[in-house]
N, C-alpha and C positions, 0 to 999 in steps of 0.2 A: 504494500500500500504506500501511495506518495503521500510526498506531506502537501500536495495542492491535489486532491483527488476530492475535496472541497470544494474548489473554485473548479476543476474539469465538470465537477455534475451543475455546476454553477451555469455555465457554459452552456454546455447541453441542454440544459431544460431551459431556455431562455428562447431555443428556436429561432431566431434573430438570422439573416445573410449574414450579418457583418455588426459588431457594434465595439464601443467602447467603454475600457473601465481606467480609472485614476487607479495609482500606486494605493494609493489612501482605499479606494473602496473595492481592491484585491484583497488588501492583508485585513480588511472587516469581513471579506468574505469566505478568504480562507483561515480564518483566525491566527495568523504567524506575517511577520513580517516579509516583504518581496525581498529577496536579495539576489546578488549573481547567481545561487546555484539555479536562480528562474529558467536562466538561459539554458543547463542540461534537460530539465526534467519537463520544460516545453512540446519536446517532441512524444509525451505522452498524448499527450490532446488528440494527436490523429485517431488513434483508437475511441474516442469519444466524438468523432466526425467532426473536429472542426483541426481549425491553425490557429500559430499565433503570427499576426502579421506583425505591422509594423510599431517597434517599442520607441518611445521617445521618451529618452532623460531628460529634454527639456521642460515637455511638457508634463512627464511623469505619469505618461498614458500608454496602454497597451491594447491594440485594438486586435478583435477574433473575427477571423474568418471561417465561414462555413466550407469543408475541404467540398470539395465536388465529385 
């Protein structure tokens, strides 16, 4: 089990094309802080049908895509 397997059913059950979440309301949703190891355990997400697109440290947004 991951430790974002929270925010994957997150994800999934949102049914959304494409949408966007802030750093801030990842780590409320998967109850732990975002950190680097985001970027390994991201490529979980396919098996729950979606992706992660594109991360911005600026904005401190990570927006999901639905995989096709």
């Amino acid at each position: 089990m991951s430790k974002y397997n929270t925010l994957w059913e997150y994800v999934q059950k949102s049914g959304q094309q494409s949408f966007k979440l802030t750093f801030e309301e990842i780590e409320e949703i998967a109850g732990i802080p975002i950190d680097h190891s985001f970027l390994k355990y991201k490529k979980e997400l396919t098996e729950y049908g979606y992706q992660v697109g594109k991360i911005s440290m600026k904005e401190q947004t990570v927006i999901f895509n639905k995989a096709d």
